[in-house]
MDTraj code that builds the backbone (N, CA, C; nanometers):
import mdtraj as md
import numpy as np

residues = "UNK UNK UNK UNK UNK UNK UNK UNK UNK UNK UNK UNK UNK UNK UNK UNK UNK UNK UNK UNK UNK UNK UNK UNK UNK UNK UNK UNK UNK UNK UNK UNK UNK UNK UNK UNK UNK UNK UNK UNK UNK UNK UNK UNK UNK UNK UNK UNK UNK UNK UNK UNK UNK UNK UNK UNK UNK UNK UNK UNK UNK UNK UNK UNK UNK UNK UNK UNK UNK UNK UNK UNK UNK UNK UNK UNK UNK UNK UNK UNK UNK UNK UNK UNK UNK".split()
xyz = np.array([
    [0.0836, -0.1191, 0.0000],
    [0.0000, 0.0000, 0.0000],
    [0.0879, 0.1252, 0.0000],
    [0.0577, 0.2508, -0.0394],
    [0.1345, 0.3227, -0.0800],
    [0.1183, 0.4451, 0.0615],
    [0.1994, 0.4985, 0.0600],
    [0.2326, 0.6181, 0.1579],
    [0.1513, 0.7084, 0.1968],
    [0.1328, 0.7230, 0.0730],
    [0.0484, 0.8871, 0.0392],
    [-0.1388, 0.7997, 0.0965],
    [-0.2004, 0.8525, 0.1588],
    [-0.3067, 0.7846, 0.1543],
    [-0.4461, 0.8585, 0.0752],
    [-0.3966, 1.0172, 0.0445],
    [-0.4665, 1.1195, -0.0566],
    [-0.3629, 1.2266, -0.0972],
    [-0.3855, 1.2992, -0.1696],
    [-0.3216, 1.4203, -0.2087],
    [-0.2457, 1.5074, -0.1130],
    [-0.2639, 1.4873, 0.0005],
    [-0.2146, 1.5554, 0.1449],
    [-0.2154, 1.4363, 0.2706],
    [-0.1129, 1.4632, 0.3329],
    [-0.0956, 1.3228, 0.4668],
    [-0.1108, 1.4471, 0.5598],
    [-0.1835, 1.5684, 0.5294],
    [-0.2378, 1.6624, 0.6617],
    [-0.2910, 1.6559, 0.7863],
    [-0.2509, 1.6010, 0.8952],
    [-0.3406, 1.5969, 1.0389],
    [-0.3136, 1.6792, 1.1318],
    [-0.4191, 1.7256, 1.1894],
    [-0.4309, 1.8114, 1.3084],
    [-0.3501, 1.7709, 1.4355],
    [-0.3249, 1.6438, 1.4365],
    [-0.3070, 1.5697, 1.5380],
    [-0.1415, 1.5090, 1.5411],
    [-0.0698, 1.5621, 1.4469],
    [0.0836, 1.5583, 1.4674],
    [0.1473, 1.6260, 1.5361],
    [0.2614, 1.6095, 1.5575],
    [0.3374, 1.6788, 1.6718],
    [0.4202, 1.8130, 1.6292],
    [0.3613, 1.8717, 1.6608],
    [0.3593, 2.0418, 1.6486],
    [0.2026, 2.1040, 1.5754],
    [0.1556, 2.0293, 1.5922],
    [-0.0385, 2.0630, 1.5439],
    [-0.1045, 2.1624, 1.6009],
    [-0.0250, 2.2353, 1.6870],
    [-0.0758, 2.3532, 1.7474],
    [-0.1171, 2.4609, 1.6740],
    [-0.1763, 2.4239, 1.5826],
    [-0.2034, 2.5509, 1.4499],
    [-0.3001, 2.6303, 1.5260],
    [-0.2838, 2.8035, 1.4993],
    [-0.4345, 2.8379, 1.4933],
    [-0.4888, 2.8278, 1.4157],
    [-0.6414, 2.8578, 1.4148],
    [-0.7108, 2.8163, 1.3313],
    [-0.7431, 2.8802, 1.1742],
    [-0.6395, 2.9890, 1.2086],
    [-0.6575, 3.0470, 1.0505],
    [-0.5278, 2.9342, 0.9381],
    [-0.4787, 2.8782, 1.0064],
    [-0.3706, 2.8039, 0.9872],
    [-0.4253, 2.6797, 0.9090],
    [-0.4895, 2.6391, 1.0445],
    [-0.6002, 2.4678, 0.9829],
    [-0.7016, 2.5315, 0.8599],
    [-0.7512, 2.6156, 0.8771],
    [-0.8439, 2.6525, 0.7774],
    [-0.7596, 2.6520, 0.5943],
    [-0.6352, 2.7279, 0.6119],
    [-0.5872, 2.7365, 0.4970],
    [-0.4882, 2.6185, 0.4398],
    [-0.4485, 2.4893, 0.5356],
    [-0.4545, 2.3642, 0.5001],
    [-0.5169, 2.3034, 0.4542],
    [-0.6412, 2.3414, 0.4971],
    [-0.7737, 2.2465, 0.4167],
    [-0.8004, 2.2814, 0.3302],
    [-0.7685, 2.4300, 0.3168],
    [-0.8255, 2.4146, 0.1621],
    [-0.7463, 2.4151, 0.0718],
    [-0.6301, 2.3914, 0.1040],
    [-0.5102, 2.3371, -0.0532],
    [-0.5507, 2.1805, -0.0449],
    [-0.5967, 2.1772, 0.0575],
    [-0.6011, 1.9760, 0.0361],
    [-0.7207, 1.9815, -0.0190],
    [-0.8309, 2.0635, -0.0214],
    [-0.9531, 2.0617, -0.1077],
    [-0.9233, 2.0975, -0.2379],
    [-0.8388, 2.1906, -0.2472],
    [-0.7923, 2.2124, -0.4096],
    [-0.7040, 2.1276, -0.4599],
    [-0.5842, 2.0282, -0.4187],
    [-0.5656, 1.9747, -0.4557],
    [-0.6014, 1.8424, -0.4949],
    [-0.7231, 1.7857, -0.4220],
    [-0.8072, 1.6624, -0.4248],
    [-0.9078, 1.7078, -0.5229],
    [-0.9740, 1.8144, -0.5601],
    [-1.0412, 1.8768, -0.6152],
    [-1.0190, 1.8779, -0.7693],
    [-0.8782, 1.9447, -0.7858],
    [-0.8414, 1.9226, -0.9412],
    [-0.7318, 1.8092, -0.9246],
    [-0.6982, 1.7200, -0.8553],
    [-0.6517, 1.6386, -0.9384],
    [-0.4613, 1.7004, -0.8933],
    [-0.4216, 1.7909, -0.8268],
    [-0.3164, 1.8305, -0.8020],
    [-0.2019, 1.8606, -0.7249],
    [-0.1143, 1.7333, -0.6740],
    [-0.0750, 1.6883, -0.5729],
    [0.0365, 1.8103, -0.5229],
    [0.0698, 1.8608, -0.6093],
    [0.1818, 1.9667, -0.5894],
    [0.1037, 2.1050, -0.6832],
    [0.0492, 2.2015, -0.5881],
    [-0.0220, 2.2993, -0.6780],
    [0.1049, 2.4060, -0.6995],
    [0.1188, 2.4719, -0.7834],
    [0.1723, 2.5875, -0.8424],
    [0.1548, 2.6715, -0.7446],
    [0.2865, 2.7750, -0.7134],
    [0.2635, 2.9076, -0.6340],
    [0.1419, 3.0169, -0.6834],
    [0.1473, 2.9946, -0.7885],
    [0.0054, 3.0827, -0.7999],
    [-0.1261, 3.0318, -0.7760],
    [-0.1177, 2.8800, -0.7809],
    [-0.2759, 2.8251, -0.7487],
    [-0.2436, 2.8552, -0.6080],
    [-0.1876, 2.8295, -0.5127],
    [-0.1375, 2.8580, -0.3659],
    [-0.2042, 3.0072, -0.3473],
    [-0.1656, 3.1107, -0.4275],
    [-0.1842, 3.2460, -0.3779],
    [-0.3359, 3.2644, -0.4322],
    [-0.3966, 3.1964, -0.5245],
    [-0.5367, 3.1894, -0.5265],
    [-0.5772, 3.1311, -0.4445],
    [-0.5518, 3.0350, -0.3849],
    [-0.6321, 2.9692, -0.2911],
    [-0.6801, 3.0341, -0.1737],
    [-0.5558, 3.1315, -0.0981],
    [-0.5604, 3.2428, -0.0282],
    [-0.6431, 3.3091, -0.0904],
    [-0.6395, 3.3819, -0.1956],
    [-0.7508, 3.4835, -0.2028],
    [-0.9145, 3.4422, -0.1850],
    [-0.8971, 3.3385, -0.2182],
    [-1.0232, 3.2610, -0.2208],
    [-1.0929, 3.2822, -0.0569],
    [-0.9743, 3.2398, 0.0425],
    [-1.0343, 3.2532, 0.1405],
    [-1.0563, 3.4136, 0.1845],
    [-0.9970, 3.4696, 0.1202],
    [-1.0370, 3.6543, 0.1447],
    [-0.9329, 3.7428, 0.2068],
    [-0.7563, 3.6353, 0.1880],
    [-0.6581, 3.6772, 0.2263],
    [-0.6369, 3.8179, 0.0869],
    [-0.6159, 3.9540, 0.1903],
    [-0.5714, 4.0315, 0.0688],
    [-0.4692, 4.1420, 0.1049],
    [-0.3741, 4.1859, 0.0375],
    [-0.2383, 4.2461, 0.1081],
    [-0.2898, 4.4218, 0.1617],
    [-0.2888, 4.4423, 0.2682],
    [-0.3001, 4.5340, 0.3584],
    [-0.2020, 4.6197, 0.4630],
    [-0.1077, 4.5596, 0.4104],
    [0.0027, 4.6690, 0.5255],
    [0.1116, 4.6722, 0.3980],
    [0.2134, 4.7779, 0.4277],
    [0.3041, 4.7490, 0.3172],
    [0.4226, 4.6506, 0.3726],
    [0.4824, 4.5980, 0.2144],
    [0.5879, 4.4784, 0.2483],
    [0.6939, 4.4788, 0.3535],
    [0.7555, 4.4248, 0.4269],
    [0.8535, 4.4397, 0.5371],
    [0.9458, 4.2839, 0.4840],
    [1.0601, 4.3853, 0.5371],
    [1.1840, 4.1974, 0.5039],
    [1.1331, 4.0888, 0.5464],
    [1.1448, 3.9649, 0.4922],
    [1.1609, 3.8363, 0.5645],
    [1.2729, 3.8156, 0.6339],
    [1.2671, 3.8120, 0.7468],
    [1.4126, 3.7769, 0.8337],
    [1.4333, 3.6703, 0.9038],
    [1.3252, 3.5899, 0.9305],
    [1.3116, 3.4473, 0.8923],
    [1.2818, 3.3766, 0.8774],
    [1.2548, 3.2194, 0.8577],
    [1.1777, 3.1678, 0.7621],
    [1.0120, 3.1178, 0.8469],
    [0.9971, 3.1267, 0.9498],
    [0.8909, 3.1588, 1.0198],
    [0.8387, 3.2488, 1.0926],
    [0.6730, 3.3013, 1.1112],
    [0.6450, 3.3905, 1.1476],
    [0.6665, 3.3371, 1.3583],
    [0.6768, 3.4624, 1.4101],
    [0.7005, 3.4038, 1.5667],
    [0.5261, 3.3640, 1.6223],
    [0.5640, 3.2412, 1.6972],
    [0.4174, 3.2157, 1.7349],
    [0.3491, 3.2782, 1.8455],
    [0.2141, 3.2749, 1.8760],
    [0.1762, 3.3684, 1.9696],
    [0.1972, 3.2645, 2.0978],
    [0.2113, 3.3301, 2.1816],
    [0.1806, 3.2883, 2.3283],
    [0.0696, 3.2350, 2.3491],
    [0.0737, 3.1554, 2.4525],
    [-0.0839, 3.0503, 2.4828],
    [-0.1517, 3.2124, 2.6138],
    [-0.2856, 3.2001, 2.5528],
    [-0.3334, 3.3031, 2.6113],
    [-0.3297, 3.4204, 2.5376],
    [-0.3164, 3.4727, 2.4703],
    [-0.2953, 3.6008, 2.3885],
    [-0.3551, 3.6077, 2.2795],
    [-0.4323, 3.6969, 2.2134],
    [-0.5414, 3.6732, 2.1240],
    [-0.5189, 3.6223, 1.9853],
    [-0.5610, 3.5730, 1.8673],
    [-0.5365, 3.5424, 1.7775],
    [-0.5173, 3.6580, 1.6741],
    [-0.5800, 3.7821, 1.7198],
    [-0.6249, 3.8395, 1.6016],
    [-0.5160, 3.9727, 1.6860],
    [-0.4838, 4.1264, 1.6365],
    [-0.4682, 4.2273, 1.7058],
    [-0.5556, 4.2912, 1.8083],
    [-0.6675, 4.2377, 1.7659],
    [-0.7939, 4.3337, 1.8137],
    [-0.8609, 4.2387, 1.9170],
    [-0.8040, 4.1409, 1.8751],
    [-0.8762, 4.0446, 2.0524],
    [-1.0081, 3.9697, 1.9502],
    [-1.0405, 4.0001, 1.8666],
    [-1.1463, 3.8866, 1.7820],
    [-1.1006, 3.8577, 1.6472],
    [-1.1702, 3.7584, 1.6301],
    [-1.1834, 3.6628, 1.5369],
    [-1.2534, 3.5965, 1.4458],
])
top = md.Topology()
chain = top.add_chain()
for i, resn in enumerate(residues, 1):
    res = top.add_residue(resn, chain, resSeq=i)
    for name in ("N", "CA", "C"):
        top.add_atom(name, md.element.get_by_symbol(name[0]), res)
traj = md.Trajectory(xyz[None], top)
C-alpha cells in the first residue's frame, strides 16, 4: 500500500499541530484544491489563489523576511490584534 493515503498526509493531530485556526483553515483548503483538481503539488500561484479565495488580501506594506517563520503567539494572547476573530 502506498504512503500517500490522498493528495495531502495533513493531520491536526501531529506533533507540532498547534495551528491556529486560521492556519487549519488554509490547510484544508489546498487539500480541497488539490483533491479537487486532481493536483498533488499545486503551483505558487494556485497557492496564492487559494488564499484569495479565502479573502486573504495584502493590507500593510511589504517588510523583510528575516526568517523563515512567522514568531508564534503565546498561549493566552489573542489570535487576532484586536482580541477577535
Amino acid at each position: 500500500m502506498s504512503h500517500w493515503m490522498s493528495y495531502t498526509s495533513y493531520s491536526p493531530y501531529f506533533d507540532g499541530g498547534d495551528m491556529a485556526d486560521d492556519e487549519v483553515e488554509f490547510l484544508r483548503a489546498i487539500a480541497e484544491f488539490q483533491k479537487r483538481f486532481g493536483r498533488r503539488y499545486p503551483t505558487w500561484l494556485e497557492v496564492l489563489h487559494v488564499a484569495r479565495c479565502l479573502g486573504y488580501r495584502k493590507v500593510a506594506a511589504p517588510v523583510p523576511i528575516e526568517r523563515p517563520l512567522p514568531p508564534r503567539r503565546e498561549k493566552g494572547t489573542p489570535k487576532t490584534p484586536t482580541g477577535t476573530d
